[in-house]
PAVO-963241 format. One line per 3 residues: their letters; for each residue x, y, z of N, C-alpha, C. Coordinates in nm, 4 decimals. Layout:
# PAVO-963241
a = X,Y,Z,X,Y,Z,X,Y,Z ~ ...
This chain:
# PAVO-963241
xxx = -1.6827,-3.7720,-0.4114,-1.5986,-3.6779,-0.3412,-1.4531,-3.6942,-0.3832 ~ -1.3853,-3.8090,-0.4254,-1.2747,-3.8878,-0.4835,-1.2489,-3.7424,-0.5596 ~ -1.3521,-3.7544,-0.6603,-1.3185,-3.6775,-0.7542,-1.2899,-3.5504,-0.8160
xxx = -1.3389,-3.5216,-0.6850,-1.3382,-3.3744,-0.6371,-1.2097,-3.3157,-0.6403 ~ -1.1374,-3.3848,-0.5393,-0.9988,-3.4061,-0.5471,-0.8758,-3.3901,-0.6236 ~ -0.9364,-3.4990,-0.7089,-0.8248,-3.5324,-0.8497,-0.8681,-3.3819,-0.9637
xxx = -0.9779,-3.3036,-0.9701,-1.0057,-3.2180,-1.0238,-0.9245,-3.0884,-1.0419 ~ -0.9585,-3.0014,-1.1317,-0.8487,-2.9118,-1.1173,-0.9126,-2.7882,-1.0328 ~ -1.0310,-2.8082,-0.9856,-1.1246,-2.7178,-0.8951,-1.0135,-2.6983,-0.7666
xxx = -1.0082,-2.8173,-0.7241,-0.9848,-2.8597,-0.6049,-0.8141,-2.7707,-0.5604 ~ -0.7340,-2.7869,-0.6693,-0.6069,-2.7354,-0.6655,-0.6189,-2.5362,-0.6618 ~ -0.6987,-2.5028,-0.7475,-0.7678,-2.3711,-0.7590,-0.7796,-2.3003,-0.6418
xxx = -0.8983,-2.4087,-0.5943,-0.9223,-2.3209,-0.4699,-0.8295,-2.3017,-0.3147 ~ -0.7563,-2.4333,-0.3317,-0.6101,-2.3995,-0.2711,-0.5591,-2.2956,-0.2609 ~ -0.4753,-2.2844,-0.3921,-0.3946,-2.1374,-0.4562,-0.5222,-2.0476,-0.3997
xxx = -0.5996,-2.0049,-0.3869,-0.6591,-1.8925,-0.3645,-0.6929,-1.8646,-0.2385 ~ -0.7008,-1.9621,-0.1762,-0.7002,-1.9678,-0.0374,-0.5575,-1.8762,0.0030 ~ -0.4262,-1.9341,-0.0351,-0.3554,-1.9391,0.0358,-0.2872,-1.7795,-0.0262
xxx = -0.3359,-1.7631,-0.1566,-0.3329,-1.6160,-0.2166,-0.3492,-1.5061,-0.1584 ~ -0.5084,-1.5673,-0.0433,-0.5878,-1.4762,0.0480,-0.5298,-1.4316,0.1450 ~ -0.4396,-1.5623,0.1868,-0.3800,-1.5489,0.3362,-0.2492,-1.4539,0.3268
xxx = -0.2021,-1.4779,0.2124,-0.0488,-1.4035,0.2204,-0.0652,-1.2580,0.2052 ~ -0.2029,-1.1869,0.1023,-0.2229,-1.0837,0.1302,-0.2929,-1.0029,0.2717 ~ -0.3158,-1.0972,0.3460,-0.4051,-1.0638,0.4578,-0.2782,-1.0525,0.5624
xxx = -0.2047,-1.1308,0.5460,-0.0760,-1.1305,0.6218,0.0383,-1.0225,0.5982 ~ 0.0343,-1.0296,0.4301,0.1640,-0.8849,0.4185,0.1248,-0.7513,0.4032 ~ 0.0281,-0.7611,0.4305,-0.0645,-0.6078,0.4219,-0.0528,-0.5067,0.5495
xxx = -0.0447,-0.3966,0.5521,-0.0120,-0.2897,0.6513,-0.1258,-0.2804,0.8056 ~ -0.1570,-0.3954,0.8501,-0.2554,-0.3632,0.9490,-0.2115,-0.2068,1.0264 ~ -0.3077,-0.1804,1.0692,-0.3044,-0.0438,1.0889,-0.2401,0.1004,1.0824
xxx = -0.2139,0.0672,0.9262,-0.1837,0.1511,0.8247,-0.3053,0.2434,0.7568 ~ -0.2795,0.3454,0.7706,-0.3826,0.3833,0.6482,-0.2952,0.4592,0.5203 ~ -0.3609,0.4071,0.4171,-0.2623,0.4938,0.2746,-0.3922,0.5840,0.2294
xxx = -0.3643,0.6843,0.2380,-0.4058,0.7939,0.1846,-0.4172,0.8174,-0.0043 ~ -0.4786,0.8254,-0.0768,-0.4324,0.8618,-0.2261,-0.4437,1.0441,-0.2302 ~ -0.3801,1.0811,-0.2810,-0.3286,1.2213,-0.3212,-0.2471,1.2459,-0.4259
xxx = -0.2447,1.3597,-0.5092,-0.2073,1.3722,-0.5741,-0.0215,1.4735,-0.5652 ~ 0.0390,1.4476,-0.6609,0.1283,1.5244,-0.6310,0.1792,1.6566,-0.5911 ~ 0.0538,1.7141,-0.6360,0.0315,1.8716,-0.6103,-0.0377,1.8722,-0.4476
xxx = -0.1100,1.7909,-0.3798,-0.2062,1.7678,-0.2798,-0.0801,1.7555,-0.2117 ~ 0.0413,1.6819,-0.2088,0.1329,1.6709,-0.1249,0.2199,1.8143,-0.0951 ~ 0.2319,1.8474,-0.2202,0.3198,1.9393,-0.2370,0.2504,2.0904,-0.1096
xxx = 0.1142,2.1207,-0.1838,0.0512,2.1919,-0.0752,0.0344,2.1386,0.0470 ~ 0.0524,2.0175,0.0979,0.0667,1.9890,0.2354,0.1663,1.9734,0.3216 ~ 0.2821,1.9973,0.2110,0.4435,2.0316,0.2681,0.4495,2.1775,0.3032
xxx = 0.4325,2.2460,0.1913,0.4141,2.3680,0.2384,0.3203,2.4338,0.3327 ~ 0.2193,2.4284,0.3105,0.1246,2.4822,0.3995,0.1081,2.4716,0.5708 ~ 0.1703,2.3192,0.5616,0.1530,2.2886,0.7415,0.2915,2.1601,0.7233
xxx = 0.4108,2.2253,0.7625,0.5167,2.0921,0.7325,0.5240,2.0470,0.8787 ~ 0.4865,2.1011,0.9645,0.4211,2.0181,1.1170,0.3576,1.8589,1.0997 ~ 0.2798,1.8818,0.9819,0.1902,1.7625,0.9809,0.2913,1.6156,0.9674
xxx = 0.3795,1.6694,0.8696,0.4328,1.5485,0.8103,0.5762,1.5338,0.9426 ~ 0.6172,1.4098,0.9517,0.6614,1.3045,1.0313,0.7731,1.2789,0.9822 ~ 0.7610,1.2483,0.8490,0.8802,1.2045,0.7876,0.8528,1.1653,0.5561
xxx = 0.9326,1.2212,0.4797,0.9229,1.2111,0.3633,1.0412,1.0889,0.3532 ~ 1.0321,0.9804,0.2180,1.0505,0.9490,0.1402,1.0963,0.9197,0.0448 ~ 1.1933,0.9578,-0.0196,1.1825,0.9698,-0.1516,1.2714,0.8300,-0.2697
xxx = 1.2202,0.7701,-0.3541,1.2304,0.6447,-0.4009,1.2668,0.6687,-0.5634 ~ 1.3968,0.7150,-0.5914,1.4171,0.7793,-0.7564,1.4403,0.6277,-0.8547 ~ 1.3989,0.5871,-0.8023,1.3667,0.4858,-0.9466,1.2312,0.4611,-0.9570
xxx = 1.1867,0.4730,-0.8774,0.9949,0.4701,-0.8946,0.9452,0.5961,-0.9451 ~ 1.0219,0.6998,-0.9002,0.9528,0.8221,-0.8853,0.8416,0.8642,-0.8161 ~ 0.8547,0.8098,-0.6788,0.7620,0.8192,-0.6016,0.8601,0.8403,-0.4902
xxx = 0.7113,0.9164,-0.4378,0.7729,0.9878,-0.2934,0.6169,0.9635,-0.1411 ~ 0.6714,0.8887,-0.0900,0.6192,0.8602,0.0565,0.6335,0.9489,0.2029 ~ 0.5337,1.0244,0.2040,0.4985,1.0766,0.3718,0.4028,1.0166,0.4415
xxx = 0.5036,1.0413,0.5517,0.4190,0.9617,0.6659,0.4051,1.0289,0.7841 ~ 0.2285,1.0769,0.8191,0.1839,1.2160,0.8562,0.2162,1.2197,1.0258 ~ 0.2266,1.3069,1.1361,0.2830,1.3193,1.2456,0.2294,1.2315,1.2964
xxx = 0.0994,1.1445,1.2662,0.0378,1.0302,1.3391,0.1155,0.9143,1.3941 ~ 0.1789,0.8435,1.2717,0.2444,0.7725,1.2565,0.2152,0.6941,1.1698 ~ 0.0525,0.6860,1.1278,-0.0149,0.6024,1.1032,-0.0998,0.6091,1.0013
xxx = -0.0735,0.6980,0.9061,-0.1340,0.7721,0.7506,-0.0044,0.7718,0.7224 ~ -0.0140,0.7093,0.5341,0.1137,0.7850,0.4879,0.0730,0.7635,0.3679 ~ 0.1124,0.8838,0.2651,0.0635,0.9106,0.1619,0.1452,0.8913,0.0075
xxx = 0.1060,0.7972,-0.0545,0.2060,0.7757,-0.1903,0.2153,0.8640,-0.2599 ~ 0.2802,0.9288,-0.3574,0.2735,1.0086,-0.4932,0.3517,1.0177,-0.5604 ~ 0.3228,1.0229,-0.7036,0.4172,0.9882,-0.7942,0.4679,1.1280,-0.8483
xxx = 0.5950,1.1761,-0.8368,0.6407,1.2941,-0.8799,0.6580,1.2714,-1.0253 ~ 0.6740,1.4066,-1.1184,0.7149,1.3996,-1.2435,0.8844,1.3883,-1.2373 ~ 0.9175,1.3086,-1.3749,1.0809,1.2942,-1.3480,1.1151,1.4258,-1.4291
């Protein structure tokens, strides 16, 4: 069991453990992300702008974030520059 230890298994499964935890921790609990496309947004601005809550917009990514009247959907998409 010593040896287990001194192994490089042992250090591995550490890091991955604790890999697990930080994504389980910085992750959006009761979030939902939606995937859509840029055009899918675009027709959902227009069509019903009731729905949406609040837009986004991030010009060095080129992405643009809504987040639907729920509070609790919000949808990424990457605009063309």
């Amino acid at each position: 069991m010593n040896r287990f230890f001194r192994s490089a298994l042992f250090p591995l499964i550490v890091i991955a453990a604790l890999v697990w935890l930080a994504v389980q921790t910085l992750s959006g609990h009761g979030h939902k992300t939606q995937k859509a496309t840029y055009g899918d947004a675009v027709q959902l601005i227009e069509g019903n702008p009731n729905a949406i809550k609040q837009a986004v917009f991030s010009p060095s990514k080129h992405e643009l974030t809504l987040t639907r009247s729920d509070g609790k959907t919000k949808i990424t998409v990457h605009y063309p520059s």
